[in-house]
BATITOR-832097 format. One line per field, with one value per residue (C-alpha): residue number from 0; residue in one letter; y negated, z, x. Coordinates in steps of 0.2 Angstrom, whole numbers. Example, Ala and Ser with C-alpha at 12.3 -4.5 7.8 and 13.67 -1.06 7.14 Angstrom:
<pts>
num <- [0 | 1]
residuo <- [A | S]
py <- [22 | 5]
pz <- [39 | 36]
px <- [62 | 68]
</pts>
This chain:
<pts>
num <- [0 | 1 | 2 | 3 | 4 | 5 | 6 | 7 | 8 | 9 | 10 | 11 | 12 | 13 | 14 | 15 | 16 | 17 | 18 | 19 | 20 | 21 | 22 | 23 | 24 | 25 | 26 | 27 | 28 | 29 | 30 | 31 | 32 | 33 | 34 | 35 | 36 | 37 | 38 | 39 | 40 | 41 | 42 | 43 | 44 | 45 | 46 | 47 | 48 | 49 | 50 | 51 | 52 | 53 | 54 | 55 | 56 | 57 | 58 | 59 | 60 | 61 | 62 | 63 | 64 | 65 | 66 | 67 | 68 | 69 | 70 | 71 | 72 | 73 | 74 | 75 | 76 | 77 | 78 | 79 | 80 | 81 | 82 | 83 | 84 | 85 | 86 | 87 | 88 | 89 | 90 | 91 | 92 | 93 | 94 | 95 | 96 | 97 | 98 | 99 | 100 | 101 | 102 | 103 | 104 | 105 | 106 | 107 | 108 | 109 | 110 | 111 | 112 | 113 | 114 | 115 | 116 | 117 | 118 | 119 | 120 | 121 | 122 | 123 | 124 | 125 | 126 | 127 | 128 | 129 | 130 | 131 | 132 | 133 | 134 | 135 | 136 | 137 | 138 | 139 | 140 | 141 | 142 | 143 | 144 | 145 | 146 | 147 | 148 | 149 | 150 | 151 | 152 | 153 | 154 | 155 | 156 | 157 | 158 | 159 | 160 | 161 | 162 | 163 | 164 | 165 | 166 | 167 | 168 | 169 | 170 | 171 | 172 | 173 | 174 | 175 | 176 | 177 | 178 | 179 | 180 | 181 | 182 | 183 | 184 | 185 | 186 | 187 | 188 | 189 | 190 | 191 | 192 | 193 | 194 | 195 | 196 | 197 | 198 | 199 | 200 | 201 | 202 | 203 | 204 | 205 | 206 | 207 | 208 | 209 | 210 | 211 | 212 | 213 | 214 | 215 | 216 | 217 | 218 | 219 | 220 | 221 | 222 | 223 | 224 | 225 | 226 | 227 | 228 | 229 | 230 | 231 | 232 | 233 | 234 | 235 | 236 | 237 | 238 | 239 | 240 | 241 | 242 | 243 | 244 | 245 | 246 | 247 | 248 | 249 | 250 | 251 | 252 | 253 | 254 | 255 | 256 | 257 | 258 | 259 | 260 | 261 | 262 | 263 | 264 | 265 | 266 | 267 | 268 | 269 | 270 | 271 | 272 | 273 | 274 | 275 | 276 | 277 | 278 | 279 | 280 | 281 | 282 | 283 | 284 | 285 | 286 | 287 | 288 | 289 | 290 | 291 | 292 | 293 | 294 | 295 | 296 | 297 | 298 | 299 | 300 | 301 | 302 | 303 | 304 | 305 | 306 | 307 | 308 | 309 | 310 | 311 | 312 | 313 | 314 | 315 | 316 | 317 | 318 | 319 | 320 | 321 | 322 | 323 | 324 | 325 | 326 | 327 | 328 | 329 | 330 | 331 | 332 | 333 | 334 | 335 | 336 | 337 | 338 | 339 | 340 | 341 | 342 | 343 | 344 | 345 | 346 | 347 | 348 | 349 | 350 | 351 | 352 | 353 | 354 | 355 | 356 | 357 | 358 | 359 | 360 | 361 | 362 | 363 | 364 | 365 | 366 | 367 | 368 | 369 | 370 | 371 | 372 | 373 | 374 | 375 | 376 | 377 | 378 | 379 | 380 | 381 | 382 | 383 | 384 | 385 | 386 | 387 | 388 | 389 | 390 | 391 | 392 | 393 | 394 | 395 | 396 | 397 | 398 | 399 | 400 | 401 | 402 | 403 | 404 | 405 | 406 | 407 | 408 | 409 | 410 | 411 | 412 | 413 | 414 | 415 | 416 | 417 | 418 | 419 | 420 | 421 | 422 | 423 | 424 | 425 | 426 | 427 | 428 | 429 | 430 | 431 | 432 | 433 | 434 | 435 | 436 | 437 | 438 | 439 | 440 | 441 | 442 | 443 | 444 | 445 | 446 | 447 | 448 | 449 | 450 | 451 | 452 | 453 | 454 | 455 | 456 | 457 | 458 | 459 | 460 | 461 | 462 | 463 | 464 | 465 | 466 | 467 | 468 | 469 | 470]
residuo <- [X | X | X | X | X | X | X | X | X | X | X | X | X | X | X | X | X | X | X | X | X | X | X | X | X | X | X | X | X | X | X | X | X | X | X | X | X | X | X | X | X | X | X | X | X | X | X | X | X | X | X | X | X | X | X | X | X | X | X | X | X | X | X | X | X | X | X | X | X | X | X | X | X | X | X | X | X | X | X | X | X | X | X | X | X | X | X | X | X | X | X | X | X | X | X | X | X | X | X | X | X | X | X | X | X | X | X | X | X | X | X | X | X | X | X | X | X | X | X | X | X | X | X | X | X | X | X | X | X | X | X | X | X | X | X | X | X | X | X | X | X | X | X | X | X | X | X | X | X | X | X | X | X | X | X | X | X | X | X | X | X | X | X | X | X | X | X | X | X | X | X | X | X | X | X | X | X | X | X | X | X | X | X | X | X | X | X | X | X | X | X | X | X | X | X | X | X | X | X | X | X | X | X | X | X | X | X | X | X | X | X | X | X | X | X | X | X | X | X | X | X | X | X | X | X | X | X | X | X | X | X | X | X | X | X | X | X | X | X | X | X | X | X | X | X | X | X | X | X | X | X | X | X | X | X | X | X | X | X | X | X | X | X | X | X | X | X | X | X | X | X | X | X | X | X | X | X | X | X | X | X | X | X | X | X | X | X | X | X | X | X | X | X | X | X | X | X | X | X | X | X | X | X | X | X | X | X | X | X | X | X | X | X | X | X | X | X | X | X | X | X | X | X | X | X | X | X | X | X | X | X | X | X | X | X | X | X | X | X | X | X | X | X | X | X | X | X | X | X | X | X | X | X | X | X | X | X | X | X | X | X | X | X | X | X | X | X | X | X | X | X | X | X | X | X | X | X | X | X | X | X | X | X | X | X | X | X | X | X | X | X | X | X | X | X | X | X | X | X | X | X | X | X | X | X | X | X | X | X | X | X | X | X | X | X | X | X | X | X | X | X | X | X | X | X | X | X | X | X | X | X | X | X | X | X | X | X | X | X | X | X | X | X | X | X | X | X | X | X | X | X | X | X | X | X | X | X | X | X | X | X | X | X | X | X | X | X | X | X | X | X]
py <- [201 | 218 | 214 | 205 | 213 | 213 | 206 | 191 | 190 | 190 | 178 | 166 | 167 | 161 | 149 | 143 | 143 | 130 | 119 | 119 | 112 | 100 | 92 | 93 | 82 | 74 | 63 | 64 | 58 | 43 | 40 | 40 | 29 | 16 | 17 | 17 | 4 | -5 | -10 | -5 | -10 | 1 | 16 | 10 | 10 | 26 | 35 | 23 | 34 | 49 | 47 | 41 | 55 | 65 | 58 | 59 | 77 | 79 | 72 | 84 | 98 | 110 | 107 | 111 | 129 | 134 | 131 | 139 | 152 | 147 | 160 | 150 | 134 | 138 | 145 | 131 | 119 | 127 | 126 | 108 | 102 | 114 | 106 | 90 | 90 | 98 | 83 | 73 | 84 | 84 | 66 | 58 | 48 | 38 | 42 | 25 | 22 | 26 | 43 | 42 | 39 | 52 | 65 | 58 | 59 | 77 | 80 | 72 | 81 | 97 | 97 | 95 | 104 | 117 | 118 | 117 | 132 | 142 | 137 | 142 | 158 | 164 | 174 | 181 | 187 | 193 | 193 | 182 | 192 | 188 | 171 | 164 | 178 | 171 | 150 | 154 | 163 | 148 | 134 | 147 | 147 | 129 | 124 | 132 | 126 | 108 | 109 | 119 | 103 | 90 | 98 | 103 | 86 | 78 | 92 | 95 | 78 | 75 | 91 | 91 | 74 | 72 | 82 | 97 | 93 | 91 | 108 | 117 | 109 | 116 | 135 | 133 | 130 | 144 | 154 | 153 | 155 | 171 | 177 | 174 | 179 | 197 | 200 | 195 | 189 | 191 | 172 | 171 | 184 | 183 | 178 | 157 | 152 | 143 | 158 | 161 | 148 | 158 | 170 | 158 | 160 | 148 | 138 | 136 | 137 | 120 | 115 | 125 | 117 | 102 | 106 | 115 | 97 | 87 | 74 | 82 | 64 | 58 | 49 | 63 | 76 | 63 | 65 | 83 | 86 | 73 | 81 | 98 | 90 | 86 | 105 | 106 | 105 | 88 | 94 | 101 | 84 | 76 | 85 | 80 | 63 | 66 | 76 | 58 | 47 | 59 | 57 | 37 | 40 | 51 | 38 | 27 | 38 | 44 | 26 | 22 | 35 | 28 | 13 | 19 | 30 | 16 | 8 | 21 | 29 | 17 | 28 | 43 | 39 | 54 | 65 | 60 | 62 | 80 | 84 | 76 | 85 | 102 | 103 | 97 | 111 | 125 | 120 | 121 | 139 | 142 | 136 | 153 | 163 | 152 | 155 | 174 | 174 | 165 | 177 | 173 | 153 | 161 | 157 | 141 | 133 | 140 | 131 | 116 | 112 | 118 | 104 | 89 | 94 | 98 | 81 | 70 | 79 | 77 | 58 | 59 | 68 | 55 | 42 | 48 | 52 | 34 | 28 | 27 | 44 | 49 | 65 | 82 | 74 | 67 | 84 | 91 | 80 | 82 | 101 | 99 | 87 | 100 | 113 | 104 | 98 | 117 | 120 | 108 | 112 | 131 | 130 | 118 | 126 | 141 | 135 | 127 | 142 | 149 | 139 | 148 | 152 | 140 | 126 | 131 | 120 | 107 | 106 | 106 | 92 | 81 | 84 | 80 | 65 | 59 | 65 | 56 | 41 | 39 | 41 | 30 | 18 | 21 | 19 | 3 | -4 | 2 | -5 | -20 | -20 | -16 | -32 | -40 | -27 | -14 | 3 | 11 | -2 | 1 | 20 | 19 | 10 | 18 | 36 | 29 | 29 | 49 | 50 | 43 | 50 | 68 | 64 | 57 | 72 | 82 | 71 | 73 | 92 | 93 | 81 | 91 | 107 | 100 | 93 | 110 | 123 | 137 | 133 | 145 | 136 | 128 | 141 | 145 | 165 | 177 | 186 | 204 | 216 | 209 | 217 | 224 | 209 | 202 | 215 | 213 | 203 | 217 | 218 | 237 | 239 | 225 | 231 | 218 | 228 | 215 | 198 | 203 | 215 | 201 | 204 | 191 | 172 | 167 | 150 | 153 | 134 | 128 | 109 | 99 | 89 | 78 | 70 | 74 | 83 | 78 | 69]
pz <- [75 | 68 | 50 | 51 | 51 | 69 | 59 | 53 | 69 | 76 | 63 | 69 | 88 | 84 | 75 | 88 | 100 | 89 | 88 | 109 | 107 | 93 | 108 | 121 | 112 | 103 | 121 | 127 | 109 | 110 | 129 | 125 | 109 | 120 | 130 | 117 | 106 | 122 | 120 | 110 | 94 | 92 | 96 | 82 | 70 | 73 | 71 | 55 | 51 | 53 | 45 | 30 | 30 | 29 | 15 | 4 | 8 | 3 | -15 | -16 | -5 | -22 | -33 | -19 | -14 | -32 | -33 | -15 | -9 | 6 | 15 | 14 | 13 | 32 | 38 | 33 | 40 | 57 | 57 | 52 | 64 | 77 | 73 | 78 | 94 | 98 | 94 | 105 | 119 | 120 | 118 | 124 | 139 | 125 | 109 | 97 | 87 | 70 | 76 | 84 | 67 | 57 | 69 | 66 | 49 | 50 | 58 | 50 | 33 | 42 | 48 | 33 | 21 | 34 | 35 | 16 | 13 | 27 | 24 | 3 | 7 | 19 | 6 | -1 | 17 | 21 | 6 | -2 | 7 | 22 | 25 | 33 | 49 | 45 | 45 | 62 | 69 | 64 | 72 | 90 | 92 | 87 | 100 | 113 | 109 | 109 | 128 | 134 | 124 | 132 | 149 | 152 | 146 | 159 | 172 | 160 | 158 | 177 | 181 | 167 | 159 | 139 | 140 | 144 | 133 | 118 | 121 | 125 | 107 | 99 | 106 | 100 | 79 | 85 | 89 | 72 | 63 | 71 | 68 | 50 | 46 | 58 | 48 | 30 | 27 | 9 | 6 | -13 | -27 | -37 | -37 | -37 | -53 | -68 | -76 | -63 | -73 | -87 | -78 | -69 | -81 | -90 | -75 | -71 | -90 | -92 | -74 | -78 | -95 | -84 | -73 | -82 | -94 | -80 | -71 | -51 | -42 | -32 | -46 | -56 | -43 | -40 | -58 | -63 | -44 | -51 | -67 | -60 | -51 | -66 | -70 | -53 | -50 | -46 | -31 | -24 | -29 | -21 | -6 | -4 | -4 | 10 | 21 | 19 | 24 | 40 | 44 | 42 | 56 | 66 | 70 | 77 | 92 | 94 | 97 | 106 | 119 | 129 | 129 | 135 | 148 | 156 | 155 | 162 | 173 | 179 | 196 | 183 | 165 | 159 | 168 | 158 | 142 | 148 | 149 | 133 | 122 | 131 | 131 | 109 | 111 | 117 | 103 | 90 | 98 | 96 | 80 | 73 | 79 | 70 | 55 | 55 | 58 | 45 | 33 | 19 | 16 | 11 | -6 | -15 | -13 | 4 | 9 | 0 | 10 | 26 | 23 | 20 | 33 | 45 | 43 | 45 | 60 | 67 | 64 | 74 | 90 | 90 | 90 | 103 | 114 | 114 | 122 | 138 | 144 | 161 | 164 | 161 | 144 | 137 | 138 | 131 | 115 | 116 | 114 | 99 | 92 | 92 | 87 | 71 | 68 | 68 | 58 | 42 | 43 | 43 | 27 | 18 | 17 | 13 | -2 | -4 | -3 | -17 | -31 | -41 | -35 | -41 | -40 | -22 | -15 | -26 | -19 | -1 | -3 | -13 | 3 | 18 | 5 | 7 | 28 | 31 | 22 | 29 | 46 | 45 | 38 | 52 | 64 | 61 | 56 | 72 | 83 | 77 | 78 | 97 | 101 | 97 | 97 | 113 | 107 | 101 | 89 | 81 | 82 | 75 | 62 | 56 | 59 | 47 | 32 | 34 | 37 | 22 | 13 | 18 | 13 | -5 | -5 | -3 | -15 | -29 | -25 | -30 | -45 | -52 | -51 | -58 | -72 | -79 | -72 | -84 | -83 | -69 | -53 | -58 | -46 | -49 | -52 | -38 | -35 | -36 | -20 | -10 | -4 | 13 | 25 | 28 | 15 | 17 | 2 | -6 | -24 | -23 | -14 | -26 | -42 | -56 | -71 | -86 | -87 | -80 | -65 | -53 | -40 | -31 | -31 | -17 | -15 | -5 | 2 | 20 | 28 | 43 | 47 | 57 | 70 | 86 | 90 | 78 | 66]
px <- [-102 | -101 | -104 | -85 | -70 | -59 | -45 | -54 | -60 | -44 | -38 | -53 | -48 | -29 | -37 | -49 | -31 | -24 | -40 | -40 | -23 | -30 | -43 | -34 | -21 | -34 | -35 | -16 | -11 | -22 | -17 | 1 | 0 | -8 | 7 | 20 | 14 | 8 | -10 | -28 | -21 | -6 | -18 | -30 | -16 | -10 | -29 | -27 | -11 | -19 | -33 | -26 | -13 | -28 | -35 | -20 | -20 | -38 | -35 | -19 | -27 | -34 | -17 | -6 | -16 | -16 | 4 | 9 | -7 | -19 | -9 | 7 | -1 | -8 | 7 | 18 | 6 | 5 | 24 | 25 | 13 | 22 | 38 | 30 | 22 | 39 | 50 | 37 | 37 | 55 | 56 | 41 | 49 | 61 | 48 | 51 | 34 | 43 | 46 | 26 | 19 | 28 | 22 | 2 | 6 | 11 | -3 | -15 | -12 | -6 | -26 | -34 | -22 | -26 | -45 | -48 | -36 | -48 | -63 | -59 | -53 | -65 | -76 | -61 | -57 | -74 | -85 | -99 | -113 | -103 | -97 | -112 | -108 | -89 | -95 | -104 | -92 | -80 | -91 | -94 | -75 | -71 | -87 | -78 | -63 | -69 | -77 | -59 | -48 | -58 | -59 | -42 | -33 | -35 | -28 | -15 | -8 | -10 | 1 | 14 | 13 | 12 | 25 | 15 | 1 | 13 | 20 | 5 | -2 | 15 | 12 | -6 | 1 | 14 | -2 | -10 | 4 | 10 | -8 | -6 | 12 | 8 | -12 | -7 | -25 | -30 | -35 | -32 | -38 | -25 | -3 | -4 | 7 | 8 | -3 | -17 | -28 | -30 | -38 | -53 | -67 | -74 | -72 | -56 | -50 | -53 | -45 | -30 | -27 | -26 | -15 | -3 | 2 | 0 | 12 | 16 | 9 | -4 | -13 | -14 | -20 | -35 | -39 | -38 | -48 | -62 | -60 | -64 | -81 | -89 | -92 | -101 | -121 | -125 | -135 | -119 | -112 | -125 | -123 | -105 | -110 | -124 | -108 | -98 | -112 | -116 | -97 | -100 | -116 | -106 | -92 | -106 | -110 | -91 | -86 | -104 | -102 | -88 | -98 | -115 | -107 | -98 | -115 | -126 | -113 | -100 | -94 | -93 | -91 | -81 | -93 | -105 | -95 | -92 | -108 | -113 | -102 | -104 | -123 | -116 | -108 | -120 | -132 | -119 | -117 | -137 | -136 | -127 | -139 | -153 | -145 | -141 | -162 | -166 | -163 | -177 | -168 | -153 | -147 | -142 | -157 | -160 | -144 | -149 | -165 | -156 | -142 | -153 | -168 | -155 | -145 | -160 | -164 | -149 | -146 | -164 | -157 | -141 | -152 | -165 | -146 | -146 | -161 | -157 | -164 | -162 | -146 | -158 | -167 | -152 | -142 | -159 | -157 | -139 | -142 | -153 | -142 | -126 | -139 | -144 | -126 | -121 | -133 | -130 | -110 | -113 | -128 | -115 | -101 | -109 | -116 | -99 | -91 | -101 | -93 | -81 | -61 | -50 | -64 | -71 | -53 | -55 | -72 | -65 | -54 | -66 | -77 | -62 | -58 | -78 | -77 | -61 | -68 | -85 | -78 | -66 | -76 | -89 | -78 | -70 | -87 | -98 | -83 | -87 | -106 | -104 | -97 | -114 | -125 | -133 | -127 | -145 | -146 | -128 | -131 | -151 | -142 | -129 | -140 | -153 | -140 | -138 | -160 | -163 | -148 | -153 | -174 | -167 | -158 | -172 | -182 | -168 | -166 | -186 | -187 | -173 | -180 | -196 | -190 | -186 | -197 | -192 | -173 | -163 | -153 | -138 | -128 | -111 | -111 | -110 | -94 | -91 | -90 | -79 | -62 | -61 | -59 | -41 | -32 | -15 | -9 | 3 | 3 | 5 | -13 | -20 | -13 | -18 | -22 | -28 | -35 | -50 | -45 | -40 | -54 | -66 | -66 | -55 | -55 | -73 | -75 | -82 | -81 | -84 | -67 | -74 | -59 | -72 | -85 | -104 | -92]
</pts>
């Protein structure tokens, strides 16, 4: 990928080291809750945990990275999630569940504190002509690192126990974090404090204002980010919604798959799984390419249409995957299905990322916050369906939600625009040139001048936190 810079790239590959820890412990946590809380329900509550931890952190996700820098924000949540698989590698033959569930919550916040910093400052580390290279790039690692995770659990637990699994997750945050402590990635355009608000535009004035009178808790971070989405287009808006309804469809065929593989493959059920989410995987990879070629539906509107066409054909592959197709189709659909998933999350977070700095996180947490809550949702619900129902119902089902969510998508995106013909695009403005690509955040290489010498929008957004691969 030429037009990205090796430093971002190698930013990218420290992060895709930490993401195979994140599946490969994806499995060992889950395995070792069962055993430490003793049955199915404990490892339900603890995903509970962590996926609520997650959604706290998405309401707060936007406040915090104004006050701290996405630099340091992912720094210290490498650290912090570090610091926890470490206490439970070092105690995970005596691990009580109290000391279980603090560590899920780490990481569960960690996670998406995390990815909303990255995927907002990726246009301030690469440019706004370049973040859909950067995107691809970003959903090619995190593929391969979703085949490697799952592949090498099993090996690695059987060799070294949970206690190898946990430290080998631990080295992975170490990983990133030396990555980003030794690059000094330029992530945010300008110093984070009480005055960088007044320099945000028109935009970000009136978010500022908010923030600067307003009460540091929970409640009020949920209303200054909600108060900030009400300047966005309600396309974008819209789009968000679409991304937490896809989460909801998504759960359906994480928690069907287990199911239809002890069905169709009894002798051999996590080969099949295997093979399922690696043939995902490949077409997640093809789906970059696709989008580097499709240079004439770049744009707003480009990634608009790309978004909702892609979603419903996607929901159409999962379900096809679930028809009972013989080994060579179903990795067939498979592929498709992880090439149009691809797809949608690198055309959505691109136009994501084209929303002004200082909104661009706000938008990103409003977006984990509808993720997190669609799968949860999804999850618990589709669980239940499949005590009474065969799995290509529960998955048709749940699938057709995100269909028809993406063709009134498109539907809305259309009546909008043709009820004012001679009005332009409601797009957020484009960003000046961009900085060279991970500049080291040094305030005497980025001298600030005025007011309105503070470079670039940084907070350049991206999305897709699904907890397993296609959610």
């Amino acid at each position: 990928m030429a037009g990205v810079d090796r430093r971002f790239r190698a930013l990218l590959c420290a992060h895709a080291v930490s993401a195979y820890g994140n599946y490969l412990n994806l499995i060992a946590l889950s395995l070792f809750a069962y055993e430490v809380a003793g049955g199915a329900l404990g490892v339900g509550v603890v995903m509970a945990v962590r996926l609520s931890s997650g959604f706290v952190a998405g309401l707060a996700a936007g406040r915090i990275s104004d006050r701290t820098g996405r630099r340091a924000l992912m720094i210290g949540t490498d650290v912090a999630q570090a610091a926890a698989m470490t206490v439970l590698a070092l105690s995970a033959g005596r691990t009580p569940l109290l000391l279980l569930a603090g560590a899920v919550v780490v990481m569960g916040a960690g996670h998406t504190l995390f990815t909303v910093a990255l995927r907002s400052a990726v246009p301030v580390m690469v440019g706004q002509d370049r973040r859909r290279e950067a995107n691809g790039l970003l959903v090619t690692l995190r593929s391969f690192a979703t085949v490697l995770g799952f592949a090498s659990a099993t090996p690695v637990i059987a060799l070294g126990g949970y206690t190898a699994a946990f430290a080998v997750n631990a080295a992975s945050f170490a990983v990133s974090a030396a990555a980003l402590v030794t690059l000094r990635p330029r992530t945010d355009e300008a110093d984070p404090g009480p005055g960088a608000a007044a320099h945000g535009g028109a935009a970000d004035a009136g978010t500022g204002a908010a923030d600067a009178d307003a009460p540091k808790d929970a409640a009020t971070d949920a209303t200054t980010t909600w108060r900030a989405l009400a300047a966005v287009p309600a396309v974008v808006l819209a789009m968000v919604a679409l991304r937490g309804a896809d989460a909801l469809s998504s759960a359906s065929h994480n928690v069907a798959l287990p199911v239809l593989a002890q069905q169709t493959a009894p002798s051999q059920p996590a080969l099949l799984m295997t093979q399922f989410w690696s043939a995902w995987a490949v077409g997640t990879l093809v789906a970059h390419q696709v989008v580097k070629r499709r240079k004439e539906q770049r744009g707003a509107a480009g990634d608009e249409r790309g978004f909702a066409s892609g979603t419903v054909a996607m929901s159409l592959f999962f379900v096809a995957a679930f028809t009972g197709l013989p080994g060579i189709a179903l990795m067939l659909v498979a592929l498709c299905a992880g090439l149009a998933d691809g797809y949608t999350e690198i055309v959505y977070t691109s136009r994501l990322q084209a929303a002004p700095d200082r909104l661009r996180s706000r938008l990103f947490g409003a977006s984990a916050v509808a993720e997190t809550a669609g799968f949860t949702l999804g999850a618990v619900a589709a669980a239940a369906a499949l005590e009474a129902l065969p799995v290509w119902v529960v998955v048709g089902a749940f699938h057709a939600v995100a269909a028809c969510g993406g063709l009134a998508l498109l539907l809305f995106r259309t009546s909008v625009r043709a009820s004012a013909p001679t009005t332009p695009e409601p797009a957020t403005p484009t960003a000046p040139p961009a900085a060279p690509a991970c500049t080291p955040t040094d305030s005497a290489t980025h001298p600030a001048t005025g007011p309105g010498d503070e470079g670039e929008n940084p907070h350049g957004a991206r999305t897709r936190t699904g907890p397993l691969p296609g959610a």
